[in-house]
BAKESE-892173 format. One record per residue: residue number from 1; residue in one letter; x, y, z of N, C-alpha, C in turn. Coordinates in Angstrom, 3 decimals, always signed. Example, Ala and Ser with C-alpha at 12.3 -4.5 7.8 and 13.67 -1.06 7.14 Angstrom:
<pts>
 num residu      n_u      n_v      n_w     ca_u     ca_v     ca_w      c_u      c_v      c_w
   1      A  +13.190   -5.690   +7.800  +12.300   -4.500   +7.800  +13.200   -3.300   +7.800
   2      S  +12.850   -2.250   +7.080  +13.670   -1.060   +7.140  +12.900   +0.030   +7.870
</pts>
This chain:
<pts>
 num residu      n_u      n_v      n_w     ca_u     ca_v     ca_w      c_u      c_v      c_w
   1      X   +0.847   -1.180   +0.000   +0.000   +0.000   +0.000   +0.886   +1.235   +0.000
   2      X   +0.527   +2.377   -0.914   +1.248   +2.827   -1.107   +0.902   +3.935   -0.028
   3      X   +2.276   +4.942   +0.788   +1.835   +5.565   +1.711   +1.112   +6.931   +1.596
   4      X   +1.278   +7.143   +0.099   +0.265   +8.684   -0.657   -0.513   +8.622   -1.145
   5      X   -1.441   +7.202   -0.901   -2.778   +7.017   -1.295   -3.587   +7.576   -0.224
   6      X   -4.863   +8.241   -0.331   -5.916   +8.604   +0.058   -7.212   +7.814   +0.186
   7      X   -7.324   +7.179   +1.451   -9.090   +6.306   +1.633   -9.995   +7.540   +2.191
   8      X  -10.987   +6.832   +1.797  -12.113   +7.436   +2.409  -13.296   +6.530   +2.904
   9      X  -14.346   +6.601   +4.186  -15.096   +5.487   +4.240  -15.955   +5.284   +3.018
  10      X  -16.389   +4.279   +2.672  -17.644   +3.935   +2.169  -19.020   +3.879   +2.558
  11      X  -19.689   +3.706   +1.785  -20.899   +3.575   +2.804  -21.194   +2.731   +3.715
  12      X  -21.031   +1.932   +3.128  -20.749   +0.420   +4.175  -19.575   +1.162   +5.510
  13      X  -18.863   +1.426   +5.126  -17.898   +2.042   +6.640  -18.424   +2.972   +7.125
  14      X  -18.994   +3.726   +6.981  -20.029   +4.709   +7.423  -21.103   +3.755   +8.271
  15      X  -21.867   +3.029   +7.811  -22.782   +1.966   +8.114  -22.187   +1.471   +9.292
  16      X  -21.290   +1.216   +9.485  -20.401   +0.118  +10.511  -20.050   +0.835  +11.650
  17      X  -19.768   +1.867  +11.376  -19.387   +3.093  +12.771  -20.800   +3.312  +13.516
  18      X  -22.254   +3.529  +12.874  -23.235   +3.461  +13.144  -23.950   +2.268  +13.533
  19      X  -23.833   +1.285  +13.218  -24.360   +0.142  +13.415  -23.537   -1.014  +14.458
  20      X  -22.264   -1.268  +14.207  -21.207   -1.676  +14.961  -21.563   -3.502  +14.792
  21      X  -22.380   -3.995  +13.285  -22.387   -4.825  +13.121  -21.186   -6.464  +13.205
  22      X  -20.203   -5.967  +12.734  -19.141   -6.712  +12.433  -18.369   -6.707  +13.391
  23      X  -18.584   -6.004  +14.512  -17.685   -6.280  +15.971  -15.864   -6.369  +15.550
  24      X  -15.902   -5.131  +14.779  -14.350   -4.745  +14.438  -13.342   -4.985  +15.982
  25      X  -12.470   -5.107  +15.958  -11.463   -5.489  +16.869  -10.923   -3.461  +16.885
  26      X  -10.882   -3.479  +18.516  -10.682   -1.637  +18.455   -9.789   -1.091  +17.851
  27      X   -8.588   -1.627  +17.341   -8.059   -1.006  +16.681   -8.251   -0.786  +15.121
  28      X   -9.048   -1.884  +14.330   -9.862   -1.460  +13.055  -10.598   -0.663  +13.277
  29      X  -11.547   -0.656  +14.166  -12.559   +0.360  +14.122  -12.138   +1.681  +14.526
  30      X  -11.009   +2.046  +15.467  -10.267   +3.241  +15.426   -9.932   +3.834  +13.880
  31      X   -9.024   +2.898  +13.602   -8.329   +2.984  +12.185   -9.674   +3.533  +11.218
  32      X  -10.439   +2.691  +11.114  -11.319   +3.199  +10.493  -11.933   +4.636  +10.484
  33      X  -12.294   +5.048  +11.678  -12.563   +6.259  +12.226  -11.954   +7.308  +11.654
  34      X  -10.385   +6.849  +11.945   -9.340   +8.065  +11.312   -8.954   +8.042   +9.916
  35      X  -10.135   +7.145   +8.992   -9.466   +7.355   +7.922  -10.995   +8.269   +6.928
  36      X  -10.505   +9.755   +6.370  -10.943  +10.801   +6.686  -11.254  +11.244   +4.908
  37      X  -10.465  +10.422   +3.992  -10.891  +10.879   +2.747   -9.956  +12.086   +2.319
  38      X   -9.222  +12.813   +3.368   -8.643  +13.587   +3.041   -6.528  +13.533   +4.037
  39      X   -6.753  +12.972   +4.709   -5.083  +12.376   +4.920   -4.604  +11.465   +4.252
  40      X   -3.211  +10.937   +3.775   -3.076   +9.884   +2.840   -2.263   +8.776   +4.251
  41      X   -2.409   +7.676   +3.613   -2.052   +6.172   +4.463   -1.307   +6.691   +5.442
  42      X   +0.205   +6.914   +4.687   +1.167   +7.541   +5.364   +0.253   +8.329   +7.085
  43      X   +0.131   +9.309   +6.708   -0.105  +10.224   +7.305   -1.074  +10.156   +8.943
  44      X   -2.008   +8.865   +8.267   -3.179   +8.072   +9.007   -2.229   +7.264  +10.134
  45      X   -1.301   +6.318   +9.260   -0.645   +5.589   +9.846   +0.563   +6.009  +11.121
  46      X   +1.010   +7.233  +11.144   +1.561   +8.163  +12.143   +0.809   +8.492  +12.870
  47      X   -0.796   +8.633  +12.824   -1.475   +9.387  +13.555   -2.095   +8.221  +14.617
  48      X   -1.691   +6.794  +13.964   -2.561   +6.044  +14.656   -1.169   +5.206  +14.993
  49      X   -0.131   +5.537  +15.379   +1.149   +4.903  +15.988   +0.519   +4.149  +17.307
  50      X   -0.108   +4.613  +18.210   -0.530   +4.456  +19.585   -1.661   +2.663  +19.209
  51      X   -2.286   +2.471  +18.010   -2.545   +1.263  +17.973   -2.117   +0.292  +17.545
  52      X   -1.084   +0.700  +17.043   +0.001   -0.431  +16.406   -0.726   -1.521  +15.481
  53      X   -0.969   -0.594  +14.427   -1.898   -0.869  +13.655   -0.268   -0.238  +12.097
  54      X   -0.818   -1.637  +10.785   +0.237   -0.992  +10.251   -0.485   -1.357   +8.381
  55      X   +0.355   -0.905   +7.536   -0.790   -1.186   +6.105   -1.115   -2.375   +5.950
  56      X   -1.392   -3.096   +6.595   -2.463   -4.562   +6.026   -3.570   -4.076   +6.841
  57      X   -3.642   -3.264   +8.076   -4.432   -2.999   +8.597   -5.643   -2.057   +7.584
  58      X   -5.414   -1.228   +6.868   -5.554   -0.720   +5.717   -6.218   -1.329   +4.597
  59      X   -5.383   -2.529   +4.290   -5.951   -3.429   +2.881   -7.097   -4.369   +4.111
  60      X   -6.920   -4.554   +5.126   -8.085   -5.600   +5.405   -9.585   -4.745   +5.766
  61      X   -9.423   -3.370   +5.858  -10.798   -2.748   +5.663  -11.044   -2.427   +4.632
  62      X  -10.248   -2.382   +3.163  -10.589   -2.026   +2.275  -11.262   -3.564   +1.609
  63      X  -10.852   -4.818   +1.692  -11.226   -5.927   +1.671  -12.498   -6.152   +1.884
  64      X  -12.633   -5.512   +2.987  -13.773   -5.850   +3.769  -14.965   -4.910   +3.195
  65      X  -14.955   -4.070   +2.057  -15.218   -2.775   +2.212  -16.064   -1.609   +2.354
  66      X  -15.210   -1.585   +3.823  -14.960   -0.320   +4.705  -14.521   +0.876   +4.151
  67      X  -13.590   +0.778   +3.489  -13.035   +2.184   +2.757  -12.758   +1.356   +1.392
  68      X  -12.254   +2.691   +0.431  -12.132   +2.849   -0.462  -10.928   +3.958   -1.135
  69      X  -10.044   +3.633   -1.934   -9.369   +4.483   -2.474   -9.734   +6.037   -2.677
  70      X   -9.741   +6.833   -2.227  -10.172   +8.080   -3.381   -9.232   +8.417   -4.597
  71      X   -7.910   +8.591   -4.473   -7.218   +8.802   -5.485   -5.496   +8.233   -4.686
  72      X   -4.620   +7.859   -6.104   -3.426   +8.102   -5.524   -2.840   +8.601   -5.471
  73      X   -1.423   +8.615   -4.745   -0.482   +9.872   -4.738   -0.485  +10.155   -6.362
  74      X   +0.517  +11.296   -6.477   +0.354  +11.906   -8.368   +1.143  +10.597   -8.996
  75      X   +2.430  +10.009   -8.574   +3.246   +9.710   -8.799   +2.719   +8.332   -9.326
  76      X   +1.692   +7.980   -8.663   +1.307   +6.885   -8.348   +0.468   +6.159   -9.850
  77      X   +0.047   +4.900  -10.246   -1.193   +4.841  -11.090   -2.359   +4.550  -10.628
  78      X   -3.249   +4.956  -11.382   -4.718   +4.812  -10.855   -4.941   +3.593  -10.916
  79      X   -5.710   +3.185   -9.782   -6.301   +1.718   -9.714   -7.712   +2.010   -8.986
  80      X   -7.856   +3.090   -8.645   -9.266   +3.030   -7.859  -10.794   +3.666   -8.684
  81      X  -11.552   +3.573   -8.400  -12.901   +3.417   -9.047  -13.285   +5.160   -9.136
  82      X  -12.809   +5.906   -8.715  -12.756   +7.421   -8.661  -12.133   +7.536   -9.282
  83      X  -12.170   +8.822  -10.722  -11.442   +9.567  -11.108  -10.409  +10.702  -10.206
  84      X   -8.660   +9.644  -11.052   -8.131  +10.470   -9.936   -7.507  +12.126  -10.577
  85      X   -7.208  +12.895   -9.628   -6.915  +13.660  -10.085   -5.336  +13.843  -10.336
  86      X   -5.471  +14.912  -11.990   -4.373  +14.882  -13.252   -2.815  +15.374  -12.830
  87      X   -2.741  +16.207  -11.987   -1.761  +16.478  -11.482   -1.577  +17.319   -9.538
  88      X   -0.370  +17.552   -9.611   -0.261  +17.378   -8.022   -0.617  +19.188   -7.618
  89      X   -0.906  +19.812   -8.291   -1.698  +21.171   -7.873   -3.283  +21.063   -8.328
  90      X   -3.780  +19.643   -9.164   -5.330  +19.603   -8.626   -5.376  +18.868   -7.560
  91      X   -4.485  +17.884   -7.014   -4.821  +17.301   -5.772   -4.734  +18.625   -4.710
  92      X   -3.660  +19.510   -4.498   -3.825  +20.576   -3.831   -4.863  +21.249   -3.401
  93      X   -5.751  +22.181   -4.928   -6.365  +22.896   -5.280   -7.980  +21.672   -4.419
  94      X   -8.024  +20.539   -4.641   -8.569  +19.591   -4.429   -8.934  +19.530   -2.819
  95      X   -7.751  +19.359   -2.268   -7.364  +18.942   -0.677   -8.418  +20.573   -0.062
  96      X   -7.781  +21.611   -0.427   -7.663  +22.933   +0.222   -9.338  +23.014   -0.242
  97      X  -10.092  +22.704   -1.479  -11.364  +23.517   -0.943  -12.089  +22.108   -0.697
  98      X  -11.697  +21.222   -0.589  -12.564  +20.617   +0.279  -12.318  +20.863   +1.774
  99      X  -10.867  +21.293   +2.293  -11.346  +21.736   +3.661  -12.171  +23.104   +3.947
 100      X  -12.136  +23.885   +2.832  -12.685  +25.329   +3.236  -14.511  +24.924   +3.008
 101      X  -14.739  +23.826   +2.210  -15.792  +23.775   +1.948  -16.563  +23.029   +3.684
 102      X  -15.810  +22.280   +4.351  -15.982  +21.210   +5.541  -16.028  +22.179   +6.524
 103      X  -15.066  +23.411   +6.563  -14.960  +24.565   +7.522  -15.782  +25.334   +7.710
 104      X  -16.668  +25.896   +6.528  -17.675  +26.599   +6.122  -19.068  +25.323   +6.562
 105      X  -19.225  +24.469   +6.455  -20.301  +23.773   +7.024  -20.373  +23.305   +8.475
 106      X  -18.989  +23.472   +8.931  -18.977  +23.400  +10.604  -18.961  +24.334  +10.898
 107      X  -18.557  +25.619  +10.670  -18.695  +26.705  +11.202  -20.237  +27.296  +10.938
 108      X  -21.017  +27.332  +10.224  -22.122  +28.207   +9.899  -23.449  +26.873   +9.794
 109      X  -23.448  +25.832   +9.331  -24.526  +25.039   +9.560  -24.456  +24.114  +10.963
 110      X  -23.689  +23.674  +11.421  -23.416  +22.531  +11.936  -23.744  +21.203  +12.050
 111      X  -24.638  +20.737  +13.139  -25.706  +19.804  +13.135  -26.429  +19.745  +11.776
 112      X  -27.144  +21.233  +11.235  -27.637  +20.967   +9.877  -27.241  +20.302   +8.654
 113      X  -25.684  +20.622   +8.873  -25.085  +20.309   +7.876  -24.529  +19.072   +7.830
 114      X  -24.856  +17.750   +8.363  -24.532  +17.006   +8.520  -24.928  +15.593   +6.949
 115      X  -25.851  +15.937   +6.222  -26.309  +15.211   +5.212  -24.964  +16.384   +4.085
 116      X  -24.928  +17.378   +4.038  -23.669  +17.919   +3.386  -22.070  +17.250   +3.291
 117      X  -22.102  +16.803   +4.788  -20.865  +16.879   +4.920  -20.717  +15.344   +4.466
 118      X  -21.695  +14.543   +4.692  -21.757  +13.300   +3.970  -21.108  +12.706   +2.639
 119      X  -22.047  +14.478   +1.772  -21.958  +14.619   +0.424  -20.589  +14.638   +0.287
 120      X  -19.717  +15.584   +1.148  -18.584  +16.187   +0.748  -17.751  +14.949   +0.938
 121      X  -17.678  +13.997   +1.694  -17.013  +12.889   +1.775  -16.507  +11.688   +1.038
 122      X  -17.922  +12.184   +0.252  -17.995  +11.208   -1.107  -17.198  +11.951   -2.333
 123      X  -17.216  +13.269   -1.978  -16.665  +14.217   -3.460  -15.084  +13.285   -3.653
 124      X  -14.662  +12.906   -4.698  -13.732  +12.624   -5.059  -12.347  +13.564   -6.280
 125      X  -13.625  +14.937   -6.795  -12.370  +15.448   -7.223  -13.202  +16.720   -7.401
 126      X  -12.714  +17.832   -8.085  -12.622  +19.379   -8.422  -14.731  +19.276   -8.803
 127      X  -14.281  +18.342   -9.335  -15.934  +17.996  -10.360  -17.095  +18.018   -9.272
 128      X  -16.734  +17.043   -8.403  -17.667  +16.615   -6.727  -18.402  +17.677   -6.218
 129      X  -16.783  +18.822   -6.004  -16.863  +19.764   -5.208  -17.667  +21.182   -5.804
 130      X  -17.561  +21.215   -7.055  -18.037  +22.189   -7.928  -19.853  +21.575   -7.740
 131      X  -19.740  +20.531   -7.913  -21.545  +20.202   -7.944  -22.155  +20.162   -6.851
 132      X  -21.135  +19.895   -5.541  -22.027  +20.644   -4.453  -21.896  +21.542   -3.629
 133      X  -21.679  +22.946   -4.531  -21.418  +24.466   -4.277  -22.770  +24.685   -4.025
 134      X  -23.966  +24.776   -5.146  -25.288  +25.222   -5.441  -25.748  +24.910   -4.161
 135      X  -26.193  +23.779   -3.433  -26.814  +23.274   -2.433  -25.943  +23.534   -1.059
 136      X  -24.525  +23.925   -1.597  -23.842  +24.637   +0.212  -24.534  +26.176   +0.354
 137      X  -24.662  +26.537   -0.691  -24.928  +28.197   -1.555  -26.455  +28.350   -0.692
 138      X  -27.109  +27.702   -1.465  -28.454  +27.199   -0.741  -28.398  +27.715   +0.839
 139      X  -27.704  +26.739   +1.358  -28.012  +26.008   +2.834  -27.131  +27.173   +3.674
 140      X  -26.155  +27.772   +2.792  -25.597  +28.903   +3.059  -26.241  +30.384   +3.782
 141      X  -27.470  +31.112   +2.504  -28.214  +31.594   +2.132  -29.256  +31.499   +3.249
 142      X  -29.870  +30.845   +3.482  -30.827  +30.060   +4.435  -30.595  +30.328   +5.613
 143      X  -29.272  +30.585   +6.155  -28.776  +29.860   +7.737  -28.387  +31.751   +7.839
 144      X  -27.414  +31.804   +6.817  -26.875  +33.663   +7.215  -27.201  +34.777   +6.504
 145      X  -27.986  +34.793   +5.837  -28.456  +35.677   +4.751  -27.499  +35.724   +3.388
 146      X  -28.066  +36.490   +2.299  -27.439  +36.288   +1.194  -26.055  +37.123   +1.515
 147      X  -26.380  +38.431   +1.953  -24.900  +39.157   +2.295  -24.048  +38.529   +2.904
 148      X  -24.184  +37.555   +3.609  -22.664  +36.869   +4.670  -22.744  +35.875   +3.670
 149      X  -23.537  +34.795   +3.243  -23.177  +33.705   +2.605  -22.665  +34.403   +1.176
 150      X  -22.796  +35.116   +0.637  -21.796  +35.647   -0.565  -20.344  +35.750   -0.680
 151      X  -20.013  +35.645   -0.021  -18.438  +36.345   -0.323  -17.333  +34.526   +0.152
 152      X  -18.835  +34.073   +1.337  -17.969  +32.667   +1.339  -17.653  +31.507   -0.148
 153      X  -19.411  +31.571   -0.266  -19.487  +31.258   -1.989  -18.759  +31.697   -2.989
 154      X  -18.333  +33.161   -3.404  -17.476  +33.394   -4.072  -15.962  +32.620   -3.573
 155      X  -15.666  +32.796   -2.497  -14.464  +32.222   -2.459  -14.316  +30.773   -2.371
 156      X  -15.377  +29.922   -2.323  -15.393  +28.388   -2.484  -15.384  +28.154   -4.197
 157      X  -15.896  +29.437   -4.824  -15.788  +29.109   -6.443  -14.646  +29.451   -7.315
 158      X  -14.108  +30.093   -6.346  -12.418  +31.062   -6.633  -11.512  +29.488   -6.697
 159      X  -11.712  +29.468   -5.168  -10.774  +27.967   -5.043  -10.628  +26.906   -6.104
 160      X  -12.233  +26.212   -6.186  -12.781  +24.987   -6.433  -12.196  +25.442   -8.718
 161      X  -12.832  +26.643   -8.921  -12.030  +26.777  -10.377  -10.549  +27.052  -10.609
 162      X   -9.767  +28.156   -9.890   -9.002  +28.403  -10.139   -7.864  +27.968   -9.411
 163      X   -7.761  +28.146   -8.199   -7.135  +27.482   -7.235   -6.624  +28.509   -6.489
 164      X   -7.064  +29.531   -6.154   -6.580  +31.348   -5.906   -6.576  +31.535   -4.084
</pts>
């Protein structure tokens, strides 16, 4: 497994954190927890030193599947079911407004925004994130008026096109 690949749960892993069907052993189901769609293996795997948990731990939830590839490092070839992205300033451009987009729904919806942030989990590239601007815009609009939700929207569309 390569350590600049990126998982994200599935639905089924989503399902499993909620349901707690499969009686994961705590350190899968930790592991699982921390794997975010937006840290790569590497990165997961430092963070979760304390379970001594190591990449097979990784391939046996993806086996199982719990997670799923989103994309690989640039360097890397595609093998996963998501279009990955073309070079290493759309993974950037990629990474950065999906957090401004996750920041902007914890900060101003919260609790509401919880079927959003779902969405956003699933976004896998520039494309994801661009199609669910309209409905953050929306839910935006709704929660702070058009004057405050404007200028966030503009700058989630600044990002998500240009990378600014």
């Amino acid at each position: 497994m390569n350590p600049g690949e990126i998982y994200a749960k599935t639905d089924e892993g989503v399902r499993e954190l909620k349901e707690r069907q499969r009686n994961l052993p705590i350190a899968l189901r930790s592991l699982l927890i921390m794997v975010d769609g937006n840290r790569t293996v590497g990165e997961v795997l430092r963070r979760a030193r304390a379970l001594r948990v190591d990449p097979t731990a990784f391939a046996e939830l993806e086996r199982a599947g719990l997670i799923a590839k989103r994309f690989s490092a640039p360097s890397a070839t595609e093998s996963g079911t998501a279009p990955a992205p073309r070079s290493e300033d759309e993974v950037q451009r990629f990474l950065a407004a999906q957090q401004k987009v996750s920041d902007a729904i914890n900060a101003h919806l919260g609790f509401r925004g919880y079927l959003m942030m779902m969405r956003l989990q699933r976004a896998s590239n520039l494309r994801d994130l661009h199609d669910l601007l309209p409905d953050l815009a929306q839910a935006l609009v709704k929660r702070l008026g058009a004057g405050a939700a404007t200028p966030l929207v503009q700058e989630l569309q600044r990002l998500i096109a240009h990378g600014d």
